[in-house]
VONUVEX-561711 format. One record per residue (C-alpha): residue number from 1; residue in one letter; x, y, z. Coordinates in pm, 1 decimal. Example, Ala and Ser with C-alpha at 12.3 -4.5 7.8 and 13.67 -1.06 7.14 Angstrom:
BEGIN
+-----+----+----------+----------+----------+
|   i | aa |        u |        v |        w |
+-----+----+----------+----------+----------+
|   1 |  a |   1230.0 |   -450.0 |    780.0 |
|   2 |  s |   1367.0 |   -106.0 |    714.0 |
+-----+----+----------+----------+----------+
This chain:
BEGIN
+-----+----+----------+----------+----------+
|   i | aa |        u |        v |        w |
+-----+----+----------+----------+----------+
|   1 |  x |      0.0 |      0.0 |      0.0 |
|   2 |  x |    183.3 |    367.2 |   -134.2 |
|   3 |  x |    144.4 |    569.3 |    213.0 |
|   4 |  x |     65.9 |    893.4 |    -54.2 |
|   5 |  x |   -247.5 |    714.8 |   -130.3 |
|   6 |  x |   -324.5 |    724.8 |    236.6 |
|   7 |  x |   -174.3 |   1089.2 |    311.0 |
|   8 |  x |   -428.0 |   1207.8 |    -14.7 |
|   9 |  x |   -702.2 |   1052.3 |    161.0 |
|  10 |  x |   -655.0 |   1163.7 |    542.5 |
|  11 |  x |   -567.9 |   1502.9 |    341.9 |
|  12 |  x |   -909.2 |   1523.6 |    220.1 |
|  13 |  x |  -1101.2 |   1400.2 |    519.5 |
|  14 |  x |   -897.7 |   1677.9 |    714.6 |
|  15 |  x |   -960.8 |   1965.2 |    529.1 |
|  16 |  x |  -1321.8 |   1849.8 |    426.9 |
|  17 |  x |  -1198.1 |   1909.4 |     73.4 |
|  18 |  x |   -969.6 |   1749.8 |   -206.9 |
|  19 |  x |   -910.9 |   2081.7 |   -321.1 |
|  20 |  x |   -798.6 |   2203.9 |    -39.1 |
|  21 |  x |   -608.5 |   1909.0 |     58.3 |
|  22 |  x |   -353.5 |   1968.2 |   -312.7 |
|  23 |  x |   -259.5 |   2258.1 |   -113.0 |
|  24 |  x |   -172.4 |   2124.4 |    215.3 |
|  25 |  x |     25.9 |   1848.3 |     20.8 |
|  26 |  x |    145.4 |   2073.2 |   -225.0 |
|  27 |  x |     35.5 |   1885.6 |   -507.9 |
|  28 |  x |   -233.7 |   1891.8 |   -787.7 |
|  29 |  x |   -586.5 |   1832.3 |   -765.3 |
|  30 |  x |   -644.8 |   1574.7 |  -1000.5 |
|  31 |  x |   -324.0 |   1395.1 |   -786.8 |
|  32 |  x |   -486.9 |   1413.2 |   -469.0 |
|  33 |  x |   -792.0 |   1210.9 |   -639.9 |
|  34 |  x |   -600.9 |    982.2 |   -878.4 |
|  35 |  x |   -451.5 |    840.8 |   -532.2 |
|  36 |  x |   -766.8 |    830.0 |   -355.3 |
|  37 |  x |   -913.3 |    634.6 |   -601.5 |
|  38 |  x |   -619.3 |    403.3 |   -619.0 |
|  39 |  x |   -672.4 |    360.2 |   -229.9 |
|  40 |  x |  -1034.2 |    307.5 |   -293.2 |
|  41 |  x |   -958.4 |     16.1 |   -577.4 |
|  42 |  x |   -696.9 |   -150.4 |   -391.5 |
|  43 |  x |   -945.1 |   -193.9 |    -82.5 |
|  44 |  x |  -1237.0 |   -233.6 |   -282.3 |
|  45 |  x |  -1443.9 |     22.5 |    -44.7 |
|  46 |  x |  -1569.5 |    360.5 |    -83.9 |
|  47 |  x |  -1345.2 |    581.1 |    130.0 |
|  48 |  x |  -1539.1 |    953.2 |     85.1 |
|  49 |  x |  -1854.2 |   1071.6 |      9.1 |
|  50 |  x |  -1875.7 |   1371.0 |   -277.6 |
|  51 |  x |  -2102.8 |   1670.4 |   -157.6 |
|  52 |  x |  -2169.8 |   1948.0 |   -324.5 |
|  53 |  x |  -1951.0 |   2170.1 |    -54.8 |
|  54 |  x |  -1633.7 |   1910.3 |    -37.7 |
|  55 |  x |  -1604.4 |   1549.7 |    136.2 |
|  56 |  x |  -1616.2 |   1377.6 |    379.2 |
|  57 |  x |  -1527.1 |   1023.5 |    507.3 |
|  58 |  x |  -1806.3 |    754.5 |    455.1 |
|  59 |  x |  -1878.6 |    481.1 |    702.5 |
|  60 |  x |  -1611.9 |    224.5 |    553.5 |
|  61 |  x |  -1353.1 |    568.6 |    564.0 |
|  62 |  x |  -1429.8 |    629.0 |    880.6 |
|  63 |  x |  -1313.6 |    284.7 |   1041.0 |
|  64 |  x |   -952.8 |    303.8 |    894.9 |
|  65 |  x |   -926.0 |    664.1 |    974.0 |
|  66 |  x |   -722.9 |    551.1 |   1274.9 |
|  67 |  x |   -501.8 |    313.5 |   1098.3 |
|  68 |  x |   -465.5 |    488.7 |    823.0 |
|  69 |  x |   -283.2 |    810.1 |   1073.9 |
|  70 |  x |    -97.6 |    517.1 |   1223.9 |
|  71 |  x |     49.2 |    396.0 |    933.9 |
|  72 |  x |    130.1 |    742.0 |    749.6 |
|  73 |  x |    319.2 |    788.5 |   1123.3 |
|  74 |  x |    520.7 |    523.4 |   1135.5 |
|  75 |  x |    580.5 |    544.5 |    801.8 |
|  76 |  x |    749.0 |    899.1 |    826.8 |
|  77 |  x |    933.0 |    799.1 |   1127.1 |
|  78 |  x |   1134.8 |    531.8 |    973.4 |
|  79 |  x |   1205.4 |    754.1 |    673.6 |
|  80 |  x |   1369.2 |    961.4 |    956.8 |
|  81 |  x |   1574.9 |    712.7 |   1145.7 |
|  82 |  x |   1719.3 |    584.7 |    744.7 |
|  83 |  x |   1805.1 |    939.3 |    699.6 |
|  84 |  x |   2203.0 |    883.3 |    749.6 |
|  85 |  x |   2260.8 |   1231.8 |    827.9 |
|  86 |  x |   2037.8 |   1262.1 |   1114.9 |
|  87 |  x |   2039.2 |   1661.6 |   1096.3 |
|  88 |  x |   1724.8 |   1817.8 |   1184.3 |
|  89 |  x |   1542.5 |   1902.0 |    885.4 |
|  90 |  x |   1193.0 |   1881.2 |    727.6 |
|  91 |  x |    865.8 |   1999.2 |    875.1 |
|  92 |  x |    745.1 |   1970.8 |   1260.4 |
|  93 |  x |    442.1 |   2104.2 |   1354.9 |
|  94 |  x |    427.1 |   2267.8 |   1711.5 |
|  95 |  x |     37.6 |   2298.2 |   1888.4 |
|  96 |  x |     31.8 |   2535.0 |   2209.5 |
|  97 |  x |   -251.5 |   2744.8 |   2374.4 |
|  98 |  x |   -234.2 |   3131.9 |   2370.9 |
|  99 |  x |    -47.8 |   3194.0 |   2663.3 |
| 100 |  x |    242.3 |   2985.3 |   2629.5 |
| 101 |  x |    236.9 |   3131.0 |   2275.6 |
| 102 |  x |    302.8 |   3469.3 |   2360.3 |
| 103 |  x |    482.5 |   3427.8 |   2686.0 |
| 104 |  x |    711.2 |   3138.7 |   2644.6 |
| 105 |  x |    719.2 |   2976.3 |   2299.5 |
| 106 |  x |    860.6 |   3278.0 |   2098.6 |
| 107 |  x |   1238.8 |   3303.3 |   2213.6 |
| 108 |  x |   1205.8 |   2861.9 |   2129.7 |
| 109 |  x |   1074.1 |   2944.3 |   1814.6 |
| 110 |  x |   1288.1 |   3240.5 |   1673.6 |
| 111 |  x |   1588.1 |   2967.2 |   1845.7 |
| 112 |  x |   1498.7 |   2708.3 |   1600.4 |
| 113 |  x |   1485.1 |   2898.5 |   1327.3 |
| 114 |  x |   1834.6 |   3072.5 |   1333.4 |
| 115 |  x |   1994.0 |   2737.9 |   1488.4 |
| 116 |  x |   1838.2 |   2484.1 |   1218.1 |
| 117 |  x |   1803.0 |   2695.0 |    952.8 |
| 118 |  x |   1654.1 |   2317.7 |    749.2 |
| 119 |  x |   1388.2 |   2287.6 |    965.2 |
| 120 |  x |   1018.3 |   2404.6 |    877.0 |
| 121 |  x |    887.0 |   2475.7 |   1201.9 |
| 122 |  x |    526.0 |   2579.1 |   1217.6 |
| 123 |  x |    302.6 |   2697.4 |   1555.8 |
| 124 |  x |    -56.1 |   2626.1 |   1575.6 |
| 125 |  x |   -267.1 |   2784.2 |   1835.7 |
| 126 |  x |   -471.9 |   2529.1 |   1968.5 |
| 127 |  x |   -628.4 |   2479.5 |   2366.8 |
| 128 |  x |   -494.9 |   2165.2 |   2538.2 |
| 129 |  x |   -758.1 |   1980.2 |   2467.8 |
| 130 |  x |   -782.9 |   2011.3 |   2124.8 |
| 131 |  x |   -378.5 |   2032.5 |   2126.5 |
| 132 |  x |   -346.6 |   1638.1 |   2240.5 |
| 133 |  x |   -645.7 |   1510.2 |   2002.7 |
| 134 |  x |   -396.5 |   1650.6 |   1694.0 |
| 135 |  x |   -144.3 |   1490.2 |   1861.2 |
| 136 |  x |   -255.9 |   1146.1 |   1884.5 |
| 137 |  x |   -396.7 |   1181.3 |   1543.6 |
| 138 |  x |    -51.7 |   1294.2 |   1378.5 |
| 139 |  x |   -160.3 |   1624.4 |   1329.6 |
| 140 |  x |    136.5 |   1798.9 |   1494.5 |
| 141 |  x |    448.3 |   1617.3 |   1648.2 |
| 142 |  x |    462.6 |   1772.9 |   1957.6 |
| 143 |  x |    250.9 |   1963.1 |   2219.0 |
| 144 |  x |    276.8 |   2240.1 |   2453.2 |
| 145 |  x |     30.9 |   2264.3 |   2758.4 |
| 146 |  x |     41.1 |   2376.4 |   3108.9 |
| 147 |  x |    -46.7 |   2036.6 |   3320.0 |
| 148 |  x |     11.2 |   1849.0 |   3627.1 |
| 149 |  x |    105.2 |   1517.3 |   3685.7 |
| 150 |  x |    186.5 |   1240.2 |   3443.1 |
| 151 |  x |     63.5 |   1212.0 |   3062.6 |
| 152 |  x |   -137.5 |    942.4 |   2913.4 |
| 153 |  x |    -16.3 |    616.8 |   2883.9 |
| 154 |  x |     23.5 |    707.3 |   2508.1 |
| 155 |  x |    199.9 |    971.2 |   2594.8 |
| 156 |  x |    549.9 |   1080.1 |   2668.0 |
| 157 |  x |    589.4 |   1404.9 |   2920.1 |
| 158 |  x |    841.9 |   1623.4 |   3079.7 |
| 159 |  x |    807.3 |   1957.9 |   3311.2 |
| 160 |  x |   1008.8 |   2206.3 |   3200.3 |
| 161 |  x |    935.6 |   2500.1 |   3423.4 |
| 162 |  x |    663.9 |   2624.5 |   3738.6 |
| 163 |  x |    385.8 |   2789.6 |   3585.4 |
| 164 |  x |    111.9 |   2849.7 |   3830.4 |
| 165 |  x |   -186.4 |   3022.0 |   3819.4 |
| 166 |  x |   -357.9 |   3324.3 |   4022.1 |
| 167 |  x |   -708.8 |   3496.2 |   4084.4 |
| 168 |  x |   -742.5 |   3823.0 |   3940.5 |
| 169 |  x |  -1042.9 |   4112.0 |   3955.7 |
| 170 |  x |  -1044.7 |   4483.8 |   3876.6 |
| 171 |  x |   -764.3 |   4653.6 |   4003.1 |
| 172 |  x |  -1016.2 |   4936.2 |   4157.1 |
| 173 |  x |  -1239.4 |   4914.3 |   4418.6 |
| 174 |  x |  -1563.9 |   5121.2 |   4341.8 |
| 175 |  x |  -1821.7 |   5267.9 |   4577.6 |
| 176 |  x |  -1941.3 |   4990.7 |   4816.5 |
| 177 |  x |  -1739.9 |   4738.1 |   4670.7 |
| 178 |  x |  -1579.2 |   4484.9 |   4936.2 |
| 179 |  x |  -1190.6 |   4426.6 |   4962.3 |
| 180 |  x |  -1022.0 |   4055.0 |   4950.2 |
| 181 |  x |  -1330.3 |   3920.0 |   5096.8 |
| 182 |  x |  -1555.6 |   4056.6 |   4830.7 |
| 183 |  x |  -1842.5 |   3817.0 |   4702.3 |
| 184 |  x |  -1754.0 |   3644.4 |   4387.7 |
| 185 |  x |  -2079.7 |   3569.2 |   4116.6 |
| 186 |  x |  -1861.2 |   3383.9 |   3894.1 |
| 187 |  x |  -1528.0 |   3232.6 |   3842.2 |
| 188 |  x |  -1350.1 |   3351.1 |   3459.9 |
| 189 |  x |  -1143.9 |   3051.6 |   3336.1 |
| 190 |  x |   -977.1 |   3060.2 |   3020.4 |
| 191 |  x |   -966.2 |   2737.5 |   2770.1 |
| 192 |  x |   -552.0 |   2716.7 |   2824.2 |
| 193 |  x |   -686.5 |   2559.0 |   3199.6 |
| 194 |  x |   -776.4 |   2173.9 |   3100.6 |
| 195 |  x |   -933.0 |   2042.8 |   3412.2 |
| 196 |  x |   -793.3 |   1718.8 |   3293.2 |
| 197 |  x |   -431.9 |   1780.9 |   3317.0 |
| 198 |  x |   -435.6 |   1991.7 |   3609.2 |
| 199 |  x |   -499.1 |   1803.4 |   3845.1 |
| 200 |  x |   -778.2 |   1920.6 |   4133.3 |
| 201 |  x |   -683.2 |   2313.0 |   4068.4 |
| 202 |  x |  -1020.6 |   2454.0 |   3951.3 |
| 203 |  x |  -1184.9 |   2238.4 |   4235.9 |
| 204 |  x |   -893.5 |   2398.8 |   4471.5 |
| 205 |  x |  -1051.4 |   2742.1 |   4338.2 |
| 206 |  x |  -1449.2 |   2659.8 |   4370.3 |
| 207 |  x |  -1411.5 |   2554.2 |   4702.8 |
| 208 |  x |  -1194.6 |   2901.8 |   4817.9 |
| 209 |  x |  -1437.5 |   3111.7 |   4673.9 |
| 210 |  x |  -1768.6 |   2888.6 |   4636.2 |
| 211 |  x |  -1871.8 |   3143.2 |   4329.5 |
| 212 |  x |  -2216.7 |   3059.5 |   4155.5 |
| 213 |  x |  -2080.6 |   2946.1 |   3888.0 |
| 214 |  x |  -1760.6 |   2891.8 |   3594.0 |
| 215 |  x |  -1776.5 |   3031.0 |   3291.2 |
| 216 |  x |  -1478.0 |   2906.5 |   3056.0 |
| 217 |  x |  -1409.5 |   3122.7 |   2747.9 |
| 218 |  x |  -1165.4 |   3084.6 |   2472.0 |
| 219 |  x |   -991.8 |   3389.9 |   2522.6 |
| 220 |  x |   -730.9 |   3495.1 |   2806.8 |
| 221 |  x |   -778.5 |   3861.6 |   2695.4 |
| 222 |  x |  -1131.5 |   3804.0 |   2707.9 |
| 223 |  x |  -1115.1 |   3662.1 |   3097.3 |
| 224 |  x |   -949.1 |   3997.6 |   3200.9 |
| 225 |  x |  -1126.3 |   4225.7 |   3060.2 |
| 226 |  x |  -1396.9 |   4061.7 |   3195.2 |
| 227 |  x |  -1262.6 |   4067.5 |   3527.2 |
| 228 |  x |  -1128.3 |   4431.1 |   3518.2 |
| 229 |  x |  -1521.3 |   4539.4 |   3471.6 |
| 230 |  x |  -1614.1 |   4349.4 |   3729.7 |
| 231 |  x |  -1780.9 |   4059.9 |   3597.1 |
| 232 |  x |  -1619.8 |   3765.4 |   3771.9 |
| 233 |  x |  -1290.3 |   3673.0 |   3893.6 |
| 234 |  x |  -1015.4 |   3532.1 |   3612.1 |
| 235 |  x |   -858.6 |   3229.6 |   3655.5 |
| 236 |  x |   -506.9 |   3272.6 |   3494.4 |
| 237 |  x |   -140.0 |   3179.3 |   3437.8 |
| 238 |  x |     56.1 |   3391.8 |   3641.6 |
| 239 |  x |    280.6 |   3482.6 |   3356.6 |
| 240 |  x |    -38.0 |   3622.8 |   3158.4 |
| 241 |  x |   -107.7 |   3905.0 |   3409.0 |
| 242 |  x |    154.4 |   4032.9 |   3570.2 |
| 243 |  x |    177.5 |   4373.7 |   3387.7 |
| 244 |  x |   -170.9 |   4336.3 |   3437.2 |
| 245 |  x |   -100.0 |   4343.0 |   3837.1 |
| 246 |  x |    190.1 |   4574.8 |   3778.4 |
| 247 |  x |    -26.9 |   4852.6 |   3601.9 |
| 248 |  x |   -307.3 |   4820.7 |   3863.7 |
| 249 |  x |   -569.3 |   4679.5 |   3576.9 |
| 250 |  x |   -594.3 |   4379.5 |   3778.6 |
| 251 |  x |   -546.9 |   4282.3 |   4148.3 |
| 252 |  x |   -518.4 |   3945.3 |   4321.3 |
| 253 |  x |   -860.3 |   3893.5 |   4474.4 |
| 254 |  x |   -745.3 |   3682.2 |   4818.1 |
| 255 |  x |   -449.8 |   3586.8 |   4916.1 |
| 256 |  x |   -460.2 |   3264.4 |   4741.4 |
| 257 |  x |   -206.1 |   3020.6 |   4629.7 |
| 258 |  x |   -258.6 |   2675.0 |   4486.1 |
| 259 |  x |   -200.4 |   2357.8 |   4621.8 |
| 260 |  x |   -178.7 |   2177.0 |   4309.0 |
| 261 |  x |    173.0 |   2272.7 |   4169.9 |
| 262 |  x |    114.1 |   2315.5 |   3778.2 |
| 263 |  x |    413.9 |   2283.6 |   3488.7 |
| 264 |  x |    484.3 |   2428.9 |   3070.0 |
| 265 |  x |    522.5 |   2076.8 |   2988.5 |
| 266 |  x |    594.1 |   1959.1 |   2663.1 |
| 267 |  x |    437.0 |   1631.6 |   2526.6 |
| 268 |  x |    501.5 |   1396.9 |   2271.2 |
| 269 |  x |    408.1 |   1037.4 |   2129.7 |
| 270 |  x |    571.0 |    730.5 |   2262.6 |
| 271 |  x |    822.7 |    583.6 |   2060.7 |
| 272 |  x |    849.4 |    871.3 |   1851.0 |
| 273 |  x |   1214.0 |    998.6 |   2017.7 |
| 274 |  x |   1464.0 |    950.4 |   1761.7 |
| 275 |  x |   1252.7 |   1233.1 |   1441.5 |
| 276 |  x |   1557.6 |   1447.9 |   1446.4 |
| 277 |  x |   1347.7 |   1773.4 |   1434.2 |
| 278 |  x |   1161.1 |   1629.0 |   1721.2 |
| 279 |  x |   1459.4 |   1572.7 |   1926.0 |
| 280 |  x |   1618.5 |   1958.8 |   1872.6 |
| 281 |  x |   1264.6 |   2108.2 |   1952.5 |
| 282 |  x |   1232.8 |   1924.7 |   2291.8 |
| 283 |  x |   1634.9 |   1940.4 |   2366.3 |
| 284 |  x |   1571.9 |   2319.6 |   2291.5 |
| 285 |  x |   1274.8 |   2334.1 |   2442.1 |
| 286 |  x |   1473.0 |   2233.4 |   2782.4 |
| 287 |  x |   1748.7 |   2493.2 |   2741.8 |
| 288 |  x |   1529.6 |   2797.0 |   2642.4 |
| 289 |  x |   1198.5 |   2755.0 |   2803.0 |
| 290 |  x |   1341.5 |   2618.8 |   3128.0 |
| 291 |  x |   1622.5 |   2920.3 |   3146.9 |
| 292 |  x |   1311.0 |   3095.5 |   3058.2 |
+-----+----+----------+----------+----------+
């Protein structure tokens, strides 16, 4: 089986277009569907179904979908290891959430670009969540994500510096507004937070303040501004409001700090030590985010 028969056809069921899928391959339409359909032939099934807006994967698609990422993996990776010269070179694909993104991924990233001048590095902005699903499926190689704890058992981890959170409101006090002890109606937590991989921190937090309820929204900017005009208390990486603090827009609302000790942690796929460009991200990783 040609593994470009099987990167056309994830191609397409990714982008929800064959069209669209030439251009993240970076080859012709009509090459992206002459390799479908020789993928389609040689398993005698029906892999997509044509709609008038693009495709998508049919039932028979949808059951190698997972085998199909597998084997386009593995596939790549020995590629790697047979490449004598073992310089990092070629494409990696880096998924982070916002805050890491602007407060500790750049330096890594303008790093890699002057040290391995062959390397394609690309960023995409993803929340942890959504961050590890691309991972398992193949979609980037590896992750950045503030966590706690160990990975999944599919998963390789390490910690590579302290990043813990604090509660934030409006810097000011207005007329009859309390001080530390002030009431709280709701508790602003931003989609870098994954409940999952932090361990109990946003329980830690709803029992302190016992707000009515936790709104999570997608944006960190959006969770202070929120909380500057009084509208809850934000939920935050430290590193994401300290001018914040610093310029009086924001002020910690108790004297809270948490329990559960949270991490930048970098994660990859087990067994996959050994990509080249994999290796230099993660040993560079440990130099520049850690002295970071």
């Amino acid at each position: 089986m040609d593994t470009r028969h099987l990167e056309a056809f994830l191609g397409a069921v990714d982008a929800g277009s064959v069209t669209r899928a030439a251009g993240m391959l970076r080859v012709t339409q009509p090459t992206v569907t002459n390799r479908i359909k020789a993928l389609e032939r040689s398993l005698g099934l029906i892999l997509l179904e044509r709609l008038p807006g693009g495709v998508r994967p049919t039932r028979a698609g949808r059951s190698i979908l997972k085998q199909a990422r597998e084997i386009v993996r593995l596939s790549g990776h020995v590629r790697r290891i047979a490449d004598a010269s073992l310089t990092p070179q070629g494409k990696i694909c880096v998924g982070a959430p916002e805050s890491l993104v602007n407060h500790r991924l750049l330096p890594l990233i303008e790093y890699l670009l002057l040290r391995y001048p062959d390397m394609d590095v690309s960023l995409r902005l993803s929340p942890p969540q959504e961050a590890v699903t691309l991972l398992r499926n193949g979609q980037v190689d590896c992750v950045f994500m503030i966590g706690s704890g160990t990975s999944d058992e599919d998963l390789e981890h390490c910690d590579l510096c302290p990043e813990p959170f604090a509660l934030v409101a409006g810097g000011r006090l207005g007329p009859g507004r309390q001080g530390p002890e002030e009431t709280v109606s709701s508790i602003l937590v931003s989609a870098d937070l994954d409940v999952r991989h932090c361990g109990g921190l946003l329980d830690e937090v709803e029992s302190t303040l016992r707000a009515g309820r936790t709104l999570h929204l997608d944006s960190i900017t959006a969770v202070k501004r929120m909380a500057e005009n009084g509208i809850g208390v934000g939920l935050l990486p430290e590193v994401t409001v300290a001018e914040d603090i610093a310029d009086g827009r924001l002020r910690r609302v108790v004297d809270w700090r948490p329990v559960t000790p949270t991490y930048t942690q970098a994660l990859w796929r087990r067994g996959d030590i050994g990509h080249p460009a994999l290796d230099a991200v993660l040993k560079a990783a440990s130099d520049v985010v850690s002295a970071g």
